[in-house]
C-alpha positions as CSV (number, residue, x, y, z in Angstrom):
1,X,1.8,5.0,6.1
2,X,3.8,5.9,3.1
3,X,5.6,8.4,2.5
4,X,3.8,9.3,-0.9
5,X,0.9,10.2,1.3
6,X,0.0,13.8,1.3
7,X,-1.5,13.8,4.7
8,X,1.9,12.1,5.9
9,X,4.0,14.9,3.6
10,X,1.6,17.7,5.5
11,X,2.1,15.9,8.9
12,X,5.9,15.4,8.4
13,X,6.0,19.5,7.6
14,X,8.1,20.4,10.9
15,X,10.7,18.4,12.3
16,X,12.7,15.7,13.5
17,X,14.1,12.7,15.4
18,X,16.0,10.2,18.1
19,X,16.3,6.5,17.8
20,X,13.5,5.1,15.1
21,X,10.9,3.3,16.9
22,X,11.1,4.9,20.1
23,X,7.6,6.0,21.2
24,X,7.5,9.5,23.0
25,X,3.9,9.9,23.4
26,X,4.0,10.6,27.1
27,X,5.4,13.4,28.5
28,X,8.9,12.3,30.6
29,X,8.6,12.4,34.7
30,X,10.2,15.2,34.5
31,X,7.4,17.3,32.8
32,X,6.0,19.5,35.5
33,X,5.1,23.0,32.8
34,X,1.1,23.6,32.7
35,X,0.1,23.6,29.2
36,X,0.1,27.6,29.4
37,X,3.2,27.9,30.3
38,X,5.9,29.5,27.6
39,X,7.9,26.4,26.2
40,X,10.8,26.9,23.9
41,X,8.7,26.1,21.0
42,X,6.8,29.5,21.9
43,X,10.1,31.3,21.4
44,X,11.1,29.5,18.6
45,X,8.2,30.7,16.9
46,X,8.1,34.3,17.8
47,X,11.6,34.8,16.4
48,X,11.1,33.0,13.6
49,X,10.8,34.9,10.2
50,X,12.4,32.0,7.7
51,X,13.9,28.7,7.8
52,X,16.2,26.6,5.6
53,X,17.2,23.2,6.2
54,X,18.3,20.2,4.9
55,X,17.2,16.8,6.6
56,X,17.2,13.3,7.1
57,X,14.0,11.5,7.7
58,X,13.1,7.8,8.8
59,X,9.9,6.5,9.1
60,X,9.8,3.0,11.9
61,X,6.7,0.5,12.2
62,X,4.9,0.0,15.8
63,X,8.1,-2.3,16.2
64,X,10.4,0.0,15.7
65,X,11.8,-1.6,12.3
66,X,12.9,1.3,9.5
67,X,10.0,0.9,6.4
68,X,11.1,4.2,5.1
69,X,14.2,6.5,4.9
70,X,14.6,10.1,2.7
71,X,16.2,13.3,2.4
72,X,15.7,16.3,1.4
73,X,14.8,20.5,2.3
74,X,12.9,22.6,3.9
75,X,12.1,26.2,3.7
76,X,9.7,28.7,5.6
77,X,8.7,32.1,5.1
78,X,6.3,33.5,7.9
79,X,3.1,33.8,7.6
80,X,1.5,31.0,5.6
81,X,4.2,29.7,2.9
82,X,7.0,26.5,3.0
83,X,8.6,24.3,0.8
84,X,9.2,20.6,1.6
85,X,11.3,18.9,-1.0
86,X,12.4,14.7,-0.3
87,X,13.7,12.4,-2.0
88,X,14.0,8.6,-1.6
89,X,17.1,7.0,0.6
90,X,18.0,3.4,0.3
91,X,16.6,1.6,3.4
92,X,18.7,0.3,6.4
93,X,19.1,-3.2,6.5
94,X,17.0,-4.8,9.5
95,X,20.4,-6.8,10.8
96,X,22.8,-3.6,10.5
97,X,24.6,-4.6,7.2
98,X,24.0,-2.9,3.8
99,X,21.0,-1.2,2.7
100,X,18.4,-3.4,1.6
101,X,17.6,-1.6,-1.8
102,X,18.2,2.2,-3.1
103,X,15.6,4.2,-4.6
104,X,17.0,7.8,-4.7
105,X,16.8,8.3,-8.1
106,X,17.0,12.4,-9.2
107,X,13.6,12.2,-10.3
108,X,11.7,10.5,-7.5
109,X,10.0,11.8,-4.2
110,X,7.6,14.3,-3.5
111,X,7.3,18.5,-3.3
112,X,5.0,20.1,-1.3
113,X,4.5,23.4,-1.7
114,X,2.4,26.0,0.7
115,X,2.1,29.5,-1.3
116,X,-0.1,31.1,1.5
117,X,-3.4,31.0,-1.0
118,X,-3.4,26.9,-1.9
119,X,-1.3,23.8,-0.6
120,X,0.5,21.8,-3.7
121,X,1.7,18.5,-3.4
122,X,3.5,17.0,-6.1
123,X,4.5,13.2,-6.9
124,X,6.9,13.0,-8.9
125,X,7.0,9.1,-9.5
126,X,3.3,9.4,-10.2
127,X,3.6,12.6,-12.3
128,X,0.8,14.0,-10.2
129,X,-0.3,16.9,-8.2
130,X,-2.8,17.4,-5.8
131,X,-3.9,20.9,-4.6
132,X,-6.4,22.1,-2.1
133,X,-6.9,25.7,-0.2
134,X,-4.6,25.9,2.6
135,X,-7.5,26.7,5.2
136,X,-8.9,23.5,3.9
137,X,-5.3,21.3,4.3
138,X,-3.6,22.4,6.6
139,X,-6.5,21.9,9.8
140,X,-4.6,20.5,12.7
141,X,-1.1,19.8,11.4
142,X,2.1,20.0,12.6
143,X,3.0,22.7,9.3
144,X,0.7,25.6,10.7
145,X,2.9,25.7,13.6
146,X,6.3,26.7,11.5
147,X,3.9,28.6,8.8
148,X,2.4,30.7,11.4
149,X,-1.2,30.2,9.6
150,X,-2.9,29.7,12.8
151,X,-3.3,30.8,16.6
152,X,-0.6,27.8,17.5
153,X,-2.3,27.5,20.8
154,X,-6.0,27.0,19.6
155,X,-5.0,24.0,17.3
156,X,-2.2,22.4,19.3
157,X,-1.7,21.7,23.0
158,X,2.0,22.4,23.7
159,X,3.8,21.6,27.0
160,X,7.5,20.9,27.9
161,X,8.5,17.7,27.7
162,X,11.6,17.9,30.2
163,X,15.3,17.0,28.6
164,X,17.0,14.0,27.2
165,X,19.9,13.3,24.8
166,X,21.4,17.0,25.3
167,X,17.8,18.7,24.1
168,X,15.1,20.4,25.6
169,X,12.1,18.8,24.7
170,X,8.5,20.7,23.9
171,X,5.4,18.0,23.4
172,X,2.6,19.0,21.1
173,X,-0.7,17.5,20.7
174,X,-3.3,18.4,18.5
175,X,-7.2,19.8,19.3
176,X,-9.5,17.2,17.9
177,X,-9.8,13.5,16.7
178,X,-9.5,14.7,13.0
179,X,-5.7,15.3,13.1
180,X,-3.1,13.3,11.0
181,X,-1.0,12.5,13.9
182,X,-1.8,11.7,18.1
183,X,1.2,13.6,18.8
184,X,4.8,15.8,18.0
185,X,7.5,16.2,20.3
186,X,10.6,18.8,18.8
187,X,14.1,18.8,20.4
188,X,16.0,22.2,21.0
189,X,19.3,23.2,21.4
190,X,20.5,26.6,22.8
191,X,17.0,27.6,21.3
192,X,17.6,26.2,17.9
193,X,15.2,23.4,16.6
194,X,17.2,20.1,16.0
195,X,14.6,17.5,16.3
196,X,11.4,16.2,15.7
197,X,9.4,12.6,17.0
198,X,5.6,12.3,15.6
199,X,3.5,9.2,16.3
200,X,1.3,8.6,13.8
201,X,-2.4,6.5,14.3
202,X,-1.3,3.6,13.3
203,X,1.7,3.6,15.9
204,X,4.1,4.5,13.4
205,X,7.3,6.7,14.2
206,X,8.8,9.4,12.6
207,X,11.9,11.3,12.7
208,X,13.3,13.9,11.2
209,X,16.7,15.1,12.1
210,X,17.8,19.0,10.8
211,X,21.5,19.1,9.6
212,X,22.2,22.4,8.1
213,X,19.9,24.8,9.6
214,X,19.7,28.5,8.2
215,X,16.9,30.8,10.1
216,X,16.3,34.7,9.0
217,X,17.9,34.2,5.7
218,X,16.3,35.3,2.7
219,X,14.1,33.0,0.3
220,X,13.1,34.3,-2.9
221,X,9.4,34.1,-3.7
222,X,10.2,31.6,-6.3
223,X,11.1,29.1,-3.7
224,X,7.8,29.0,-1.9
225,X,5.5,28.8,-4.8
226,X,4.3,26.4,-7.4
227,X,3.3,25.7,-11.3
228,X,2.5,22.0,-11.9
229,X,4.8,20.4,-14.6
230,X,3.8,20.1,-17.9
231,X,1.9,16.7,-18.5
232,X,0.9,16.4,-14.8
233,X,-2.0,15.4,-13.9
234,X,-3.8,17.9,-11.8
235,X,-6.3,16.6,-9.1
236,X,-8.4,19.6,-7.3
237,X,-9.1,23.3,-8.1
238,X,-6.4,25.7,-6.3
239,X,-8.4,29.1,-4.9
240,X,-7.4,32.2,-7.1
């Protein structure tokens, strides 16, 4: 899984991270909340109006080795639109020591783009963007839940997760085999989202760890919209 994938970009939408590697797919013994029961996720969400925040993502094989490592921002404005912006990082060295190569140039990574109409995603090393209508993108992803473009409990089945590392844990597994991702698991704070675990099929881990994290502020309608680049290739028809 790479992270010039769109359906990893669209998975990856949310949020964040422990120790790479570390599979969270079970709930921890001390998970005891029915999955109707209000998590903090469900409160998260109902206060939420927009996000911004900066992160740091890793991607770890099934052996719990780093194969990928970026930066970059997020921003949400409820219902239906987000921005996910990330660049390259160099890669941590497998024995601890210096970073094995560095990639972050300013023009490389990948912008997604959600308007509320049409999904964008944008490779930059490529010079290519894909687009498709968000109803058709976005089925059974981790992204409808901050985007409020769905009924979060019809496509998702959220439960807490108990606590561990300081955070309140809130597990989330999709409705139906044709999800990107066999399960989500985001850390919280005093209410605030910090962290996020996803396990992808191929028993690959990602985390995503928020660092400065702005909710309710304002973002300007330029920031959660899209025009490809002149000289882009465009594949797909976006819905008027």
């Amino acid at each position: 899984m790479s992270l010039r994938s769109p359906a990893v970009m669209t998975v990856l939408v949310l949020l964040a991270a422990s120790a790479a590697g570390t599979s969270w797919a079970a709930a921890p013994a001390n998970a005891a909340a029915a999955p109707s029961a209000p998590t903090p996720l469900d409160s998260y969400l109902d206060n939420l109006k927009t996000l911004r925040t900066t992160f740091l993502q890793t991607l770890a094989d099934p052996h719990g080795r780093e194969i990928d490592r970026a930066s970059g921002t997020l921003i949400v404005q409820r219902p239906g639109k987000f921005s996910w912006d990330i660049h390259p990082q160099p890669a941590a060295a497998a024995d601890g020591g210096a970073p094995a190569s560095s990639t972050g140039a300013a023009g490389a990574g990948q912008l997604m783009v959600c308007d509320g109409v049409n999904l964008w995603f944008y490779d930059r090393d490529l010079q290519q963007v894909t687009v498709k209508p968000v109803d058709a993108a976005l089925s059974a992803t981790p992204a409808m839940l901050l985007s409020g473009a769905v009924d979060v409990r019809k496509s998702f089945t959220i439960t807490s997760a108990g606590q561990r590392e300081g955070l309140d844990w809130v597990l989330v597994e999709p409705n139906g085999a044709q999800a990107d991702f066999r399960s989500a698991l985001f850390g919280f704070e005093h209410g605030e989202l910090k962290r996020m675990i996803l396990e992808d099929k191929l028993d690959q881990t990602a985390t995503i760890i928020f660092q400065k994290i702005e909710r309710n502020v304002p973002v300007r309608a330029a920031e959660v919209s899209f025009k490809p680049p002149s000289g882009a290739d465009v594949i797909g028809t976006p819905r008027k």
